[in-house]
Backbone as JSON, one array per atom type, in Angstrom:
{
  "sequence": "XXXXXXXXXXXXXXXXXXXXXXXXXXXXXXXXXXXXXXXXXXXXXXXXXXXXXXXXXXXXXXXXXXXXXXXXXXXXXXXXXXXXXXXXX",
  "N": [[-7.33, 14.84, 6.57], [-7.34, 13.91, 2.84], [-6.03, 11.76, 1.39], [-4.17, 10.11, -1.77], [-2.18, 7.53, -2.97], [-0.21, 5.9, -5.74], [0.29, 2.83, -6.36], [2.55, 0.43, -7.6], [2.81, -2.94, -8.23], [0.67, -3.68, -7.46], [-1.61, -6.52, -7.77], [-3.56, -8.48, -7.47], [-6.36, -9.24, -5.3], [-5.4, -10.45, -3.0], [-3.06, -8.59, -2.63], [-4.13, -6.43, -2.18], [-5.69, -6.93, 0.43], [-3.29, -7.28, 1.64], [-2.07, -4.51, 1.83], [-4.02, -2.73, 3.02], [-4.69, -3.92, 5.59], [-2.41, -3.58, 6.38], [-1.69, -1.06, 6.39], [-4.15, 0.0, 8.12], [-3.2, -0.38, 10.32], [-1.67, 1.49, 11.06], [-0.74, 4.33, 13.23], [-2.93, 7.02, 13.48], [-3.81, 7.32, 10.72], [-6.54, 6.18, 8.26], [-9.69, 5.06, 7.27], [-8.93, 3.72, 5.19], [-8.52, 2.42, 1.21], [-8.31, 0.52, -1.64], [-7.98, 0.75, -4.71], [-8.01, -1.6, -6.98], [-7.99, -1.62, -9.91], [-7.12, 1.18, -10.65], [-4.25, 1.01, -9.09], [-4.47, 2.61, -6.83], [-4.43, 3.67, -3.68], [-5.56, 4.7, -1.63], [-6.02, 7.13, 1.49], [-6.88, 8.54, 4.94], [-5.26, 11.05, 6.58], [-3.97, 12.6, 9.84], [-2.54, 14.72, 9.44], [0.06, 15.98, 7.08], [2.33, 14.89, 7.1], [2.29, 12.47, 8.01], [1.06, 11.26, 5.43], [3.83, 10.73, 4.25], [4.97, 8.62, 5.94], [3.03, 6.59, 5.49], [3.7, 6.14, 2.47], [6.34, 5.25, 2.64], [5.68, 2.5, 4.08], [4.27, 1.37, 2.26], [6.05, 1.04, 0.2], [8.05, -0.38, 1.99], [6.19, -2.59, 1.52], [6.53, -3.67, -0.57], [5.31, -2.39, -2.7], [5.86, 0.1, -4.33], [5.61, 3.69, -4.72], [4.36, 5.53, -7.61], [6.7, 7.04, -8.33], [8.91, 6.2, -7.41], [11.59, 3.59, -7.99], [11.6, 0.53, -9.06], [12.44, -2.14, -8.65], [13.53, -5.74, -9.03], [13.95, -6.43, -5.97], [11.7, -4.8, -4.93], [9.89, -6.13, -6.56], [9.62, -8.54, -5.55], [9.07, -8.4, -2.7], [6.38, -8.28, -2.75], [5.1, -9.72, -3.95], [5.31, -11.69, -1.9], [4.09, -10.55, 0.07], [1.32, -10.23, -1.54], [1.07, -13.16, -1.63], [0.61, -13.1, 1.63], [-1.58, -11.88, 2.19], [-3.79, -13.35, 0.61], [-3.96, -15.17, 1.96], [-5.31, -14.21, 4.31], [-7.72, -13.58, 3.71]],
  "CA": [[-7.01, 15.18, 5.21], [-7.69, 12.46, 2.42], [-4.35, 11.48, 0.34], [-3.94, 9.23, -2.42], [-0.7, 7.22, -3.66], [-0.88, 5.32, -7.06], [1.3, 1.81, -6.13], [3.38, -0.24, -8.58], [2.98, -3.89, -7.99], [-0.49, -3.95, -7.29], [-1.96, -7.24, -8.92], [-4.85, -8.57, -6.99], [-7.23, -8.67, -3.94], [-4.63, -10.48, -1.85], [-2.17, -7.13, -2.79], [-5.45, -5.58, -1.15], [-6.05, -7.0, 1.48], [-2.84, -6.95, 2.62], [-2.39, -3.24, 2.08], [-5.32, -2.64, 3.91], [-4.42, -4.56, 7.03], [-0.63, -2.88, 7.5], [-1.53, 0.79, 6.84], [-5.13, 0.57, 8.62], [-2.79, -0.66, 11.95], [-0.69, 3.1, 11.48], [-1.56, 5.26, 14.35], [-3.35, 8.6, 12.56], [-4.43, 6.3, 9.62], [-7.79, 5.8, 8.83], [-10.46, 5.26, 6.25], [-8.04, 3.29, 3.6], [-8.9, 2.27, 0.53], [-7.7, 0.38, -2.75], [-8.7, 0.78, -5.91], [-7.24, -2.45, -7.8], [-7.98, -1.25, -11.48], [-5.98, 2.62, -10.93], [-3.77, 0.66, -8.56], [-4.47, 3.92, -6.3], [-4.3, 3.25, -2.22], [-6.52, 6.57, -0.49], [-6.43, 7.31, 2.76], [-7.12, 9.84, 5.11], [-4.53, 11.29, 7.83], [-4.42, 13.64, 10.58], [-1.5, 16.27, 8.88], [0.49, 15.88, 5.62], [3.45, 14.41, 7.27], [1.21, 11.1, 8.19], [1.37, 10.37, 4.15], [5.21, 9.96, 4.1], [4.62, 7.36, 6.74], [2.13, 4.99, 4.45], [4.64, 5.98, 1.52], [6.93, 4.33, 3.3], [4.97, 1.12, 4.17], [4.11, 0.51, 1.06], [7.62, 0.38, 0.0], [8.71, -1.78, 2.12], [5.77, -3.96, 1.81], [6.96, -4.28, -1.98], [4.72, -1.47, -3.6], [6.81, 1.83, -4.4], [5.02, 4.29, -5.57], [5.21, 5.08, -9.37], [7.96, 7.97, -8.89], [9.75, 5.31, -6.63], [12.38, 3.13, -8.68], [10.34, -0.6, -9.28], [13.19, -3.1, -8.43], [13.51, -7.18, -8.62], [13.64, -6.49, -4.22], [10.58, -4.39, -4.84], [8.77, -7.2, -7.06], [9.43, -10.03, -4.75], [8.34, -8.14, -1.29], [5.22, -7.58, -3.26], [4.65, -11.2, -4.63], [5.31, -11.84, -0.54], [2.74, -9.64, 0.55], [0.08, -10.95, -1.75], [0.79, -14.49, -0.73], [-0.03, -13.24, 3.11], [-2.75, -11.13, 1.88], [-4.38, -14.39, 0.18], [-4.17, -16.16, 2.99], [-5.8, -13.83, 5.11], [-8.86, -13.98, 3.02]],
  "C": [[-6.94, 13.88, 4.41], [-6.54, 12.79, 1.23], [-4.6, 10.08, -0.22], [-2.44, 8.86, -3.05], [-1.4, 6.12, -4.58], [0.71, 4.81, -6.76], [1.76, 1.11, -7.54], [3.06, -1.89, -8.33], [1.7, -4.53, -7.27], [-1.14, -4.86, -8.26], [-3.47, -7.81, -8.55], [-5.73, -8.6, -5.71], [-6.51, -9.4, -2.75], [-3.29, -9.32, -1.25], [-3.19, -6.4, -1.95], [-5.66, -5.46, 0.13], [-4.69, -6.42, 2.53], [-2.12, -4.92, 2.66], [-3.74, -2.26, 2.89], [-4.92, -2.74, 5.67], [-3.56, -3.72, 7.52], [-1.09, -1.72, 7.45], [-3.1, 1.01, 7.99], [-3.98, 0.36, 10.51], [-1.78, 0.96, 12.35], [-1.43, 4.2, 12.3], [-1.94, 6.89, 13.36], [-3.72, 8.1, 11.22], [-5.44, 5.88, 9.39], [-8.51, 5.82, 7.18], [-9.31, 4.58, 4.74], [-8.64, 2.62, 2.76], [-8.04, 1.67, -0.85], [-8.49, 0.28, -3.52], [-7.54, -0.37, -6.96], [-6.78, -2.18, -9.31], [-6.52, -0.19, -11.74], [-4.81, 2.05, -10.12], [-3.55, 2.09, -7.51], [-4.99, 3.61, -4.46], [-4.82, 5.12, -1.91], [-6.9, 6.41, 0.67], [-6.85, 8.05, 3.76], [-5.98, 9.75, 6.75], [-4.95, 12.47, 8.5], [-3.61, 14.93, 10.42], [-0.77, 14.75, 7.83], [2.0, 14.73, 6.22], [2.93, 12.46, 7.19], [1.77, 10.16, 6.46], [2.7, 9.76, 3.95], [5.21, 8.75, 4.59], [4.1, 5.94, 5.77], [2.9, 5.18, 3.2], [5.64, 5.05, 1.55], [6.89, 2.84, 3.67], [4.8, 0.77, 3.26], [4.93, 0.2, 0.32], [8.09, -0.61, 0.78], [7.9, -3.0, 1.83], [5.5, -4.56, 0.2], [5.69, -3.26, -3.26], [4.71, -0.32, -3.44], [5.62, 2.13, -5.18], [5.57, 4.84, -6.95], [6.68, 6.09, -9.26], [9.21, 7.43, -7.99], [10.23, 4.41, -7.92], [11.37, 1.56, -7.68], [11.53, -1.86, -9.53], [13.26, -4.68, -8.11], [13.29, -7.0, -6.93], [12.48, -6.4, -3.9], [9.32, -5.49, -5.08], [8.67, -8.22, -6.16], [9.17, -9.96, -3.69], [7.14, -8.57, -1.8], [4.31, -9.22, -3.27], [4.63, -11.86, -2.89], [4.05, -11.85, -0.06], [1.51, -9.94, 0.27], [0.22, -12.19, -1.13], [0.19, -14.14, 0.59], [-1.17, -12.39, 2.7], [-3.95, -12.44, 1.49], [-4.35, -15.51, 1.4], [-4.76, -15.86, 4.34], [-7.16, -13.65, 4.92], [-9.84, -14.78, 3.95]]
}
């Protein structure tokens, strides 16, 4: 089943990459995708429950989704995340 979440704190292709990397390593996870512009992460799981999972990841890894509360903690995982994303480049 192919699910999309629309992230918060999505700024550029090191936000990418490393969203990419952590949810493609989630067991039942597959086919992921960012779209930088819509800031929109699509993936495809094997049942509905799966999405909570990468909802989840992407919160902690500093990009709530939009009906998630967008907190200084939130911004500075995020700003994290790209740094290791940019350096995985």
């Amino acid at each position: 089943m192919k699910s999309s979440i629309i992230v918060q704190n999505l700024k550029c292709g090191g936000c990418v990459n490393t969203i990419i990397d952590k949810l493609s390593s989630i067991k039942n996870i597959s086919n992921v995708t960012v779209d930088k512009d819509t800031s929109t992460v699509s993936f495809r799981t094997l049942n509905s429950d799966d999405a909570f999972i990468v909802k989840s990841k992407l919160k902690s890894l500093g990009y709530p989704s939009i009906e998630d509360q967008n907190g200084l903690h939130s911004k500075t995982k995020s700003f994290i995340s790209c740094a290791s994303g940019k350096l995985k480049k």
